[in-house]
PDB file of the backbone (N, CA, C, O) and the ligand in Angstrom, with CONECT records:
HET     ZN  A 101       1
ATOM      1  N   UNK A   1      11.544 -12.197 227.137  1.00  0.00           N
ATOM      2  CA  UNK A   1      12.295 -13.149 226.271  1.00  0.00           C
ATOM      3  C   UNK A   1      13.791 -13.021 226.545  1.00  0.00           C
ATOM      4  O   UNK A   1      14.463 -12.090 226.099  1.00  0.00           O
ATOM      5  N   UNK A   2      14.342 -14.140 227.407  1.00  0.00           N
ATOM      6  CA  UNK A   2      15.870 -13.645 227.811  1.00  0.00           C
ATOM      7  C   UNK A   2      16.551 -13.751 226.454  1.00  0.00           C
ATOM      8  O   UNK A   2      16.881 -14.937 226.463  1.00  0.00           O
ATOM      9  N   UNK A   3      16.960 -13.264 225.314  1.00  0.00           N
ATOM     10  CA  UNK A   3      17.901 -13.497 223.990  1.00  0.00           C
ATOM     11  C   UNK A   3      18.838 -13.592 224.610  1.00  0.00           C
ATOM     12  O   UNK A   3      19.543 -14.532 224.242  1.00  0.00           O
ATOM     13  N   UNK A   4      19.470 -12.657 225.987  1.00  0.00           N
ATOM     14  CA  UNK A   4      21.007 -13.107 225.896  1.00  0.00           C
ATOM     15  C   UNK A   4      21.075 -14.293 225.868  1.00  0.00           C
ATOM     16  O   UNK A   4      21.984 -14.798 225.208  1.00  0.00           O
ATOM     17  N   UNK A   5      19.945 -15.301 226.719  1.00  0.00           N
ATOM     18  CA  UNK A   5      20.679 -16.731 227.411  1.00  0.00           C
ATOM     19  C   UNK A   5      20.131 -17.278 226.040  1.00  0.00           C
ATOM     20  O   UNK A   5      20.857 -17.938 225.296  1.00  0.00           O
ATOM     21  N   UNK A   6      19.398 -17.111 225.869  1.00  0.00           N
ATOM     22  CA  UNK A   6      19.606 -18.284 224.305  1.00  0.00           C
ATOM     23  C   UNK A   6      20.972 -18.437 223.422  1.00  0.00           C
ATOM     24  O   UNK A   6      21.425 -19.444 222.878  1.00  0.00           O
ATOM     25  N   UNK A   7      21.591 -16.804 223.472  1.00  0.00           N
ATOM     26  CA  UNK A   7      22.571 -16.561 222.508  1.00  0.00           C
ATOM     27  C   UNK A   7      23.707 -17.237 223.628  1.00  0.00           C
ATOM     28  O   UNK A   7      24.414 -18.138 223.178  1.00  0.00           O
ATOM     29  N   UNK A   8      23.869 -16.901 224.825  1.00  0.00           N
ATOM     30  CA  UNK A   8      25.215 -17.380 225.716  1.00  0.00           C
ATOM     31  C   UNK A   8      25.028 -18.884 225.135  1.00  0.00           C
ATOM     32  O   UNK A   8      25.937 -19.406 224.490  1.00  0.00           O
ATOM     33  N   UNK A   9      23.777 -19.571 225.401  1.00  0.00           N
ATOM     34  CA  UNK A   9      23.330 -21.177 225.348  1.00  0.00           C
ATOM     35  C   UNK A   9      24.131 -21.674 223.583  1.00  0.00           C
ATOM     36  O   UNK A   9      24.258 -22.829 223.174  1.00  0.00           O
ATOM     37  N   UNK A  10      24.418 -20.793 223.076  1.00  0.00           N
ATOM     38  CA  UNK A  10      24.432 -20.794 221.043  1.00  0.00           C
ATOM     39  C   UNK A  10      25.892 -20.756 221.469  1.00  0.00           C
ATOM     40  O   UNK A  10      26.402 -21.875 221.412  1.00  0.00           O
ATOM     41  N   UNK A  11      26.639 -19.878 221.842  1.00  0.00           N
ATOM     42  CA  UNK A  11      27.781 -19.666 221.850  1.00  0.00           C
ATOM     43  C   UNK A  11      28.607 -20.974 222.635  1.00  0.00           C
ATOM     44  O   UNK A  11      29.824 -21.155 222.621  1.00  0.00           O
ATOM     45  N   UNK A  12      27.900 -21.551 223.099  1.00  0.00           N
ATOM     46  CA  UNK A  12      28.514 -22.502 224.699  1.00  0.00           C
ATOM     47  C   UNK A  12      28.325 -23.749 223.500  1.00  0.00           C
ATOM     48  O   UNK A  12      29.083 -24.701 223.685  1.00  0.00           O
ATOM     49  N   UNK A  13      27.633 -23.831 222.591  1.00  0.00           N
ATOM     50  CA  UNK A  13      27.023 -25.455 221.938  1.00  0.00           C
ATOM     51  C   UNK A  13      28.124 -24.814 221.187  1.00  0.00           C
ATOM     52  O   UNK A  13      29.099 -25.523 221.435  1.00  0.00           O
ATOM     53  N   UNK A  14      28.528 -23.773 220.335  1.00  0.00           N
ATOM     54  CA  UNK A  14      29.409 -23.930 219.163  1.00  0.00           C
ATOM     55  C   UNK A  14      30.674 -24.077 219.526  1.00  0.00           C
ATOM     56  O   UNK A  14      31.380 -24.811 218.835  1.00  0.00           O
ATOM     57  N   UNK A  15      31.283 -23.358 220.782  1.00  0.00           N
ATOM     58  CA  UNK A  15      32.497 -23.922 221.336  1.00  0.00           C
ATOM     59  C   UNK A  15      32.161 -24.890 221.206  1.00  0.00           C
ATOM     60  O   UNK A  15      32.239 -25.089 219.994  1.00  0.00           O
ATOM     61  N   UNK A  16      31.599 -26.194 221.924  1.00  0.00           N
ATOM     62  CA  UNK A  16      31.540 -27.612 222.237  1.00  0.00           C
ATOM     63  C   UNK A  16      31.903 -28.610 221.215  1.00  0.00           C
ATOM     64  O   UNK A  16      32.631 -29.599 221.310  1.00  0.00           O
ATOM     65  N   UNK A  17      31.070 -28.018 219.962  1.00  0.00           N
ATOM     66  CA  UNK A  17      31.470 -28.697 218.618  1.00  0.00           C
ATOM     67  C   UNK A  17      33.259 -28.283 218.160  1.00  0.00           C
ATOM     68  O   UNK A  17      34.286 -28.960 218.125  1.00  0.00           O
ATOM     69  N   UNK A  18      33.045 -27.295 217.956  1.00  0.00           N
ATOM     70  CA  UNK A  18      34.500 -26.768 217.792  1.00  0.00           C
ATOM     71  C   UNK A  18      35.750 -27.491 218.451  1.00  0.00           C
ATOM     72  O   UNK A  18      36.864 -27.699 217.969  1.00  0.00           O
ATOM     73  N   UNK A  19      35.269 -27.788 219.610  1.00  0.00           N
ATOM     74  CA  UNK A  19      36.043 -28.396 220.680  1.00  0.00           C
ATOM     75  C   UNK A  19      36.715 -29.486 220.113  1.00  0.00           C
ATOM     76  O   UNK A  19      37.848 -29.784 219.736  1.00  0.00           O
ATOM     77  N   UNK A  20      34.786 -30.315 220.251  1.00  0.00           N
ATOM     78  CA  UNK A  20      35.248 -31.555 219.561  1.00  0.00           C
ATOM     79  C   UNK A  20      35.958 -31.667 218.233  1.00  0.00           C
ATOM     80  O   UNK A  20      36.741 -32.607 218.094  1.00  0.00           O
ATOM     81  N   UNK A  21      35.786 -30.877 217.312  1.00  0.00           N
ATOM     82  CA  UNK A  21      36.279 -31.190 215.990  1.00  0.00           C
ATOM     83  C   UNK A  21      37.588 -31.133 216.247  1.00  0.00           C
ATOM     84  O   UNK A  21      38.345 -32.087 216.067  1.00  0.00           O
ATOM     85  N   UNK A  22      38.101 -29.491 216.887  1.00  0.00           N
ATOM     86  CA  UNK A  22      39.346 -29.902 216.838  1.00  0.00           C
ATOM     87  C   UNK A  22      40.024 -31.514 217.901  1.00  0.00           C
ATOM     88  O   UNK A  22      40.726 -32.409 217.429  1.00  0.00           O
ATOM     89  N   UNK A  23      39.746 -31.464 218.703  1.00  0.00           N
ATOM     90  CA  UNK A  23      40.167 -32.507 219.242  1.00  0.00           C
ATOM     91  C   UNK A  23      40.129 -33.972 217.835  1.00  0.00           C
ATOM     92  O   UNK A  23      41.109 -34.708 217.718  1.00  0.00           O
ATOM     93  N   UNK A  24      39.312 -34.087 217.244  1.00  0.00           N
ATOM     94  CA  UNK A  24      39.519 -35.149 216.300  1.00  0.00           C
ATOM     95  C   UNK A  24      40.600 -35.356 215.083  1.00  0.00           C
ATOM     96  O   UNK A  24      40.975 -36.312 214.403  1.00  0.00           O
ATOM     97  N   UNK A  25      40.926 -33.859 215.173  1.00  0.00           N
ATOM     98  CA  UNK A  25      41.680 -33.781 213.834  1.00  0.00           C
ATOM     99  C   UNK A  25      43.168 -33.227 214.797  1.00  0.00           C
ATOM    100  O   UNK A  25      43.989 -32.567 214.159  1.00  0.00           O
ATOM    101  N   UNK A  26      43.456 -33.505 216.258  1.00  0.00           N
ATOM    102  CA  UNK A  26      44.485 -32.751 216.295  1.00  0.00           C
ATOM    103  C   UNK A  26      45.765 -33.453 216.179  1.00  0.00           C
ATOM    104  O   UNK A  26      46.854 -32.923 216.396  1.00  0.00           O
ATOM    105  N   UNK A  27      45.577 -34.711 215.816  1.00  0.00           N
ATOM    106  CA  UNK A  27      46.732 -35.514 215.173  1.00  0.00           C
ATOM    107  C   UNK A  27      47.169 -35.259 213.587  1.00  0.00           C
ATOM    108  O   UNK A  27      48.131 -35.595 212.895  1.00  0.00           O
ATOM    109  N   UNK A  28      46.147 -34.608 213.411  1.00  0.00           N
ATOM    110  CA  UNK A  28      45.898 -35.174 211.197  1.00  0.00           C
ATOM    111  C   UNK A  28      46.784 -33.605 211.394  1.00  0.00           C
ATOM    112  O   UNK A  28      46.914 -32.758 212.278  1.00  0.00           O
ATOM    113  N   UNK A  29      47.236 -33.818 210.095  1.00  0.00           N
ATOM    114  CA  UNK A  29      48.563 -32.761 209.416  1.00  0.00           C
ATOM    115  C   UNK A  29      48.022 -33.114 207.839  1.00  0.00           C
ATOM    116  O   UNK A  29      48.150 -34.095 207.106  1.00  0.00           O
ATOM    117  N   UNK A  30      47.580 -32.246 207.753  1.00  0.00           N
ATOM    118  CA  UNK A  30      47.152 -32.189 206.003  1.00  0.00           C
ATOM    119  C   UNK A  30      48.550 -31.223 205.195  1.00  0.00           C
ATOM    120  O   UNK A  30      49.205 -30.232 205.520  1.00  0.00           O
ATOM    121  N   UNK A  31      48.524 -32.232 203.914  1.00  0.00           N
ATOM    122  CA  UNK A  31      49.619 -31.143 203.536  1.00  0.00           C
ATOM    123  C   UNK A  31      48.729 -31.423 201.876  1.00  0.00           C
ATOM    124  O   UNK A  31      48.040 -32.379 201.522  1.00  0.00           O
ATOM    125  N   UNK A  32      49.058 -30.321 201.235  1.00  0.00           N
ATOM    126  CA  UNK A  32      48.615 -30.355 200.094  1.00  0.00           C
ATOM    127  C   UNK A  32      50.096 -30.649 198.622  1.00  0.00           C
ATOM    128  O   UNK A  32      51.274 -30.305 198.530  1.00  0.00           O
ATOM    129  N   UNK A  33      49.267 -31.336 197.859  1.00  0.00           N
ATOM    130  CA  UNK A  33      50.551 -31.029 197.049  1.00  0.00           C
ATOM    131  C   UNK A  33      49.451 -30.678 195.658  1.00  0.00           C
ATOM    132  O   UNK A  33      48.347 -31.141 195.370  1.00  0.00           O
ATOM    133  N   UNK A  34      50.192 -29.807 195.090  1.00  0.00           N
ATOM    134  CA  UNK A  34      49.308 -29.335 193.920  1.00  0.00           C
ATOM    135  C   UNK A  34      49.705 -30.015 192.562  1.00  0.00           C
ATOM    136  O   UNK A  34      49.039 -29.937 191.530  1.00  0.00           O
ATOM    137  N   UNK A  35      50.951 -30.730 192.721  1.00  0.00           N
ATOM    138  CA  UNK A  35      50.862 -31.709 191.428  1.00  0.00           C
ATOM    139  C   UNK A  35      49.940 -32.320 191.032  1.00  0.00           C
ATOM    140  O   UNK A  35      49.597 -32.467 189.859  1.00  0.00           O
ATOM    141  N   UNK A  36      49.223 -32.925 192.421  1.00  0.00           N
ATOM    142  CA  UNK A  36      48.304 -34.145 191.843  1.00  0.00           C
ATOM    143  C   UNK A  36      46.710 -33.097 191.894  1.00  0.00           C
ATOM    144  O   UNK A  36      45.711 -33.816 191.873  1.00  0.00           O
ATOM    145  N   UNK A  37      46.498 -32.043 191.935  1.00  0.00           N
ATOM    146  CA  UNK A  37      45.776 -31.643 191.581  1.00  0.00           C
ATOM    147  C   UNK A  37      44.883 -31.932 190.267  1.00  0.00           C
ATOM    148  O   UNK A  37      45.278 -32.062 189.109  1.00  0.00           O
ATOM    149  N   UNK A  38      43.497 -31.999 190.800  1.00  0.00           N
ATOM    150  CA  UNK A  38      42.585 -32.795 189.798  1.00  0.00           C
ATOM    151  C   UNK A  38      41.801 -31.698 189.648  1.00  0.00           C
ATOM    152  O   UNK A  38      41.940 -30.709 190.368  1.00  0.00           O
ATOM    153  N   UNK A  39      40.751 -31.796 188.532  1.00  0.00           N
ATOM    154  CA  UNK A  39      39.524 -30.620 187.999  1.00  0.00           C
ATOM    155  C   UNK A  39      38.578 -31.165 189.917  1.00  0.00           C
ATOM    156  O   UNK A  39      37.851 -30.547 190.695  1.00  0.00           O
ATOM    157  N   UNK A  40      38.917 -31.980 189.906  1.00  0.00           N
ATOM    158  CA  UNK A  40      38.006 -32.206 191.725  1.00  0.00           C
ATOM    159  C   UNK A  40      38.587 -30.759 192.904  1.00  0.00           C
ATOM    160  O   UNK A  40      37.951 -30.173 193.779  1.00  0.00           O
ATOM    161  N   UNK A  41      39.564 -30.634 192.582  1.00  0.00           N
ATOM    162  CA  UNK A  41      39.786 -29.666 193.313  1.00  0.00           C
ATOM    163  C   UNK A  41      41.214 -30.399 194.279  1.00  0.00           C
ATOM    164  O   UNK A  41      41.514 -31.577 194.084  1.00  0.00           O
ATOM    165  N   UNK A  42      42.049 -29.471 195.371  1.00  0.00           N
ATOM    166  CA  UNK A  42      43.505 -29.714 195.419  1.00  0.00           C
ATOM    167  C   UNK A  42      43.519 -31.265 196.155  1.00  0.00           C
ATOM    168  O   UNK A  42      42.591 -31.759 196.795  1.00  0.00           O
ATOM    169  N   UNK A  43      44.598 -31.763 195.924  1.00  0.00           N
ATOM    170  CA  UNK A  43      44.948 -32.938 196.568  1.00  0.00           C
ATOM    171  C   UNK A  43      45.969 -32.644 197.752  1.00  0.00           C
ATOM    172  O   UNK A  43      47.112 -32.188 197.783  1.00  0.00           O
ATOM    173  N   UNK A  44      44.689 -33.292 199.128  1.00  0.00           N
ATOM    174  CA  UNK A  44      45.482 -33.375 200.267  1.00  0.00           C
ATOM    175  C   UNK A  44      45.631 -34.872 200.415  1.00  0.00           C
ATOM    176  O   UNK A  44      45.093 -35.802 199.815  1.00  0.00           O
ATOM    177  N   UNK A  45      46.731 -34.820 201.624  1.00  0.00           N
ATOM    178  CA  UNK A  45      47.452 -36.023 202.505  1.00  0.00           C
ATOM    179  C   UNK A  45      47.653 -36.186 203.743  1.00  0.00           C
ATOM    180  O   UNK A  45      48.861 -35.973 203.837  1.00  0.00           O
ATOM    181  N   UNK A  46      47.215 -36.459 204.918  1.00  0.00           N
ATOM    182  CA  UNK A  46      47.172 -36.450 205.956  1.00  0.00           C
ATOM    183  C   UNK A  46      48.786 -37.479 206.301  1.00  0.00           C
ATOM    184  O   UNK A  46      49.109 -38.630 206.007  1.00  0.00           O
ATOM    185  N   UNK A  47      49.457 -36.388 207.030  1.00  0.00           N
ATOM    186  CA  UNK A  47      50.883 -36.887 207.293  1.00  0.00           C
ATOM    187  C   UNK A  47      50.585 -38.066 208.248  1.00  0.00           C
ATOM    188  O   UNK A  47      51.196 -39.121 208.071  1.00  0.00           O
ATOM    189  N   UNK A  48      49.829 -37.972 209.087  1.00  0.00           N
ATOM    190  CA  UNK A  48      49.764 -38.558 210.216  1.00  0.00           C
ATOM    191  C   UNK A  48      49.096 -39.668 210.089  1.00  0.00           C
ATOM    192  O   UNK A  48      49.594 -40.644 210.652  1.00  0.00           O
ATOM    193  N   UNK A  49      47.885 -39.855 209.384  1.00  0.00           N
ATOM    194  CA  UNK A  49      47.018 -41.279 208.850  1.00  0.00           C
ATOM    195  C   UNK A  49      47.072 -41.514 207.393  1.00  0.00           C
ATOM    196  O   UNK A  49      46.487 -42.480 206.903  1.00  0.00           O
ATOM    197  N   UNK A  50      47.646 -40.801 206.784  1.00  0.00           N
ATOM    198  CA  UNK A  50      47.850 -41.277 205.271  1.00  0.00           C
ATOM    199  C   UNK A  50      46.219 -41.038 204.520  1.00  0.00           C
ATOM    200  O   UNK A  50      45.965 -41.240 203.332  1.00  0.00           O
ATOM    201  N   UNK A  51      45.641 -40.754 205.150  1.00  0.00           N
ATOM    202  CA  UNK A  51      44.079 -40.233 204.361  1.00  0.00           C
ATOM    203  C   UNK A  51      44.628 -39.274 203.489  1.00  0.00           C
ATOM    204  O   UNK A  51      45.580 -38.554 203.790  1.00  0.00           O
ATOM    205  N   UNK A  52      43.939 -39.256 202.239  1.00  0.00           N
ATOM    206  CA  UNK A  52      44.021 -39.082 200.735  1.00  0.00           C
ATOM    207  C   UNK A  52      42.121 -38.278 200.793  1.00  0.00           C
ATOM    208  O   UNK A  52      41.203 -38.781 201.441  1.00  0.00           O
ATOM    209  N   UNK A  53      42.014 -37.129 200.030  1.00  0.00           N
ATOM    210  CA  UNK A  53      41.016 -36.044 200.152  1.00  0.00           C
ATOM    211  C   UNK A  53      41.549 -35.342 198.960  1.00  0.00           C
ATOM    212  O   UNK A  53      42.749 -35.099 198.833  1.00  0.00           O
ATOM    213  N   UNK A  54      40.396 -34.926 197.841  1.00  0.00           N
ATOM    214  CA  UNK A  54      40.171 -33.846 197.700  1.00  0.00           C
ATOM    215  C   UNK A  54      39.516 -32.714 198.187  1.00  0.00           C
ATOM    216  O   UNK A  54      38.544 -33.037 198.870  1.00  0.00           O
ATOM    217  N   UNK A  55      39.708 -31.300 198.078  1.00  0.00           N
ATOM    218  CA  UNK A  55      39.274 -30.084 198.384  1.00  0.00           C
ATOM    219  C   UNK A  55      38.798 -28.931 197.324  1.00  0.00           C
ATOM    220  O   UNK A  55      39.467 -27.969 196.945  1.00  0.00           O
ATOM    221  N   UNK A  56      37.722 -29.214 197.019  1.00  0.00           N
ATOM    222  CA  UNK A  56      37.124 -28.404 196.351  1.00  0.00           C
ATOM    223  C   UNK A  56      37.544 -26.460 196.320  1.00  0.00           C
ATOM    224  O   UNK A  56      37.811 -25.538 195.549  1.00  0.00           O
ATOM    225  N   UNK A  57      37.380 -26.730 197.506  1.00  0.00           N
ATOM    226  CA  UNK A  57      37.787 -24.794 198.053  1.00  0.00           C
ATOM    227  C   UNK A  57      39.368 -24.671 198.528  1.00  0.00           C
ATOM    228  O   UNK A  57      39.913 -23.765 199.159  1.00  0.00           O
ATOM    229  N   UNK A  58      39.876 -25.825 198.034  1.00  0.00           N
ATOM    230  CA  UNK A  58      41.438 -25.273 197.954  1.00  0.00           C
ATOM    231  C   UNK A  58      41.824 -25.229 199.667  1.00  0.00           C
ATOM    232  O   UNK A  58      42.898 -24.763 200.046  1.00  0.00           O
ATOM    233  N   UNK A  59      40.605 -25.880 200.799  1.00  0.00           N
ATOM    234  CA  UNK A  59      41.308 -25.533 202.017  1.00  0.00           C
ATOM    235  C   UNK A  59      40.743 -27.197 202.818  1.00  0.00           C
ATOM    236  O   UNK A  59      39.668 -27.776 202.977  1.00  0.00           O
ATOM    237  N   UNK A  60      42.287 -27.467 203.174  1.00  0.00           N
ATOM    238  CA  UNK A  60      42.410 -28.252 204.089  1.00  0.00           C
ATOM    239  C   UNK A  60      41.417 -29.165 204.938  1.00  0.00           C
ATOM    240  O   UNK A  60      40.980 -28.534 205.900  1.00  0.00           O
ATOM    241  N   UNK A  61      40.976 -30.355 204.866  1.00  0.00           N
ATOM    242  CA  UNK A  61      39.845 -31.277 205.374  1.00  0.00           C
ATOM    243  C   UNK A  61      40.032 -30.424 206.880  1.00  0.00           C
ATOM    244  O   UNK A  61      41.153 -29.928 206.999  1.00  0.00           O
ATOM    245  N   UNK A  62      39.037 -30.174 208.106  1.00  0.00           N
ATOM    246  CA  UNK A  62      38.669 -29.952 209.127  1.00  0.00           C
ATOM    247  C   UNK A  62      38.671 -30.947 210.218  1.00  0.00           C
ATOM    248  O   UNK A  62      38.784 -30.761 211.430  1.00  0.00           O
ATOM    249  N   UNK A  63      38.479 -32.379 209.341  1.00  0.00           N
ATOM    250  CA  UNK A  63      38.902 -33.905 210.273  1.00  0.00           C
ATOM    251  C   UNK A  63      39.334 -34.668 209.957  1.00  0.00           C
ATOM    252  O   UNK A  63      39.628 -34.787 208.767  1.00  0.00           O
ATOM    253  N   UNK A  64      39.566 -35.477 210.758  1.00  0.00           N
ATOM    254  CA  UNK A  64      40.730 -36.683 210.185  1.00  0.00           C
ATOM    255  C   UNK A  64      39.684 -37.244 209.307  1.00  0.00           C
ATOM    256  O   UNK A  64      38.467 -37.174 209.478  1.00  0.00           O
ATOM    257  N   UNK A  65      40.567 -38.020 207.984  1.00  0.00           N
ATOM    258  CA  UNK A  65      39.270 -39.187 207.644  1.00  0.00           C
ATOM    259  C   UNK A  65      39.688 -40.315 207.686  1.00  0.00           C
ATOM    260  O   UNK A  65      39.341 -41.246 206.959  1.00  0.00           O
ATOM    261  N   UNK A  66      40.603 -40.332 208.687  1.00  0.00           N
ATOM    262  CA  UNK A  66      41.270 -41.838 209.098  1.00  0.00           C
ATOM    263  C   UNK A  66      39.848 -42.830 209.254  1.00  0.00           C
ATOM    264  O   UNK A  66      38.697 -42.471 209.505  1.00  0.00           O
ATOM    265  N   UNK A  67      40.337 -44.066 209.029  1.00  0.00           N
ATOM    266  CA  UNK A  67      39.194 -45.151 208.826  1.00  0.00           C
ATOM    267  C   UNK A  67      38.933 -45.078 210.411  1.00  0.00           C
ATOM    268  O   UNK A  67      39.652 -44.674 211.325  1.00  0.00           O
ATOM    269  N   UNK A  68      37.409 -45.712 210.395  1.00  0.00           N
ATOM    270  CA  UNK A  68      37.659 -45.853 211.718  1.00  0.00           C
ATOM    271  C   UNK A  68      38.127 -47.329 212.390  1.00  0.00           C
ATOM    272  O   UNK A  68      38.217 -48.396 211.784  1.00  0.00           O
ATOM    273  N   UNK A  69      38.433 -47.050 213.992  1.00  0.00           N
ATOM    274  CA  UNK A  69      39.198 -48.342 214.035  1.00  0.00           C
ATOM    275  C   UNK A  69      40.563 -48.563 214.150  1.00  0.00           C
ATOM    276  O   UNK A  69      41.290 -49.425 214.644  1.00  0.00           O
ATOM    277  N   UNK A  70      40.684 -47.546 213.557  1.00  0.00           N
ATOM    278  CA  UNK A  70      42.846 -47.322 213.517  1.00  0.00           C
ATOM    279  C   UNK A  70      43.227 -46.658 214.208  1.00  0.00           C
ATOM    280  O   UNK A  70      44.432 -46.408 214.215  1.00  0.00           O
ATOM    281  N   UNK A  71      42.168 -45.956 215.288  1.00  0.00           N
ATOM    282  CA  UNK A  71      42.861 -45.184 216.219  1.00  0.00           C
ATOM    283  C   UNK A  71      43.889 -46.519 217.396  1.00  0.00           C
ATOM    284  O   UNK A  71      44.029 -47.735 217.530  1.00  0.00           O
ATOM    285  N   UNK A  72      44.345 -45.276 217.961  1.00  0.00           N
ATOM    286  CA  UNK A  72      45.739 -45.933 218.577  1.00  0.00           C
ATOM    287  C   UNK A  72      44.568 -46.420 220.116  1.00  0.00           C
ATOM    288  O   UNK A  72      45.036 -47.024 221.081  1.00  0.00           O
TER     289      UNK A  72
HETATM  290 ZN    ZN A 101      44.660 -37.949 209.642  1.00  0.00          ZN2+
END
């Protein structure tokens, strides 16, 4: 049972995603402001597309949630 190559094969797919995610979000600039903080959890703003998010866990959306379509 080769486990390494399954695990190298695991490690190679989660870079890939990773990759991609960041690549989607590497325009978006989330900034939080805690005024508008709701019982939903903190209020972010994406500097860069103006996407509007709450965050339950207090941390920063992972992708843009620019509409789609508005890319450049
Ligand atoms: Zn954005």
């Amino acid at each position: 049972m080769p486990i390494l190559l399954i695990v190298a094969l695991g490690v190679f797919v989660w870079m890939l995603l990773t990759y991609r995610a960041r690549q989607r979000t590497k325009n978006c600039r989330w900034r939080e402001d805690r005024s508008r903080d709701t019982p939903e959890g903190r209020y972010f703003t994406c500097v860069s597309c103006g996407a509007e998010t709450f965050s339950p866990d207090n941390m920063p959306p992972r992708v843009c949630l620019k509409p789609e379509g508005s890319e450049r």
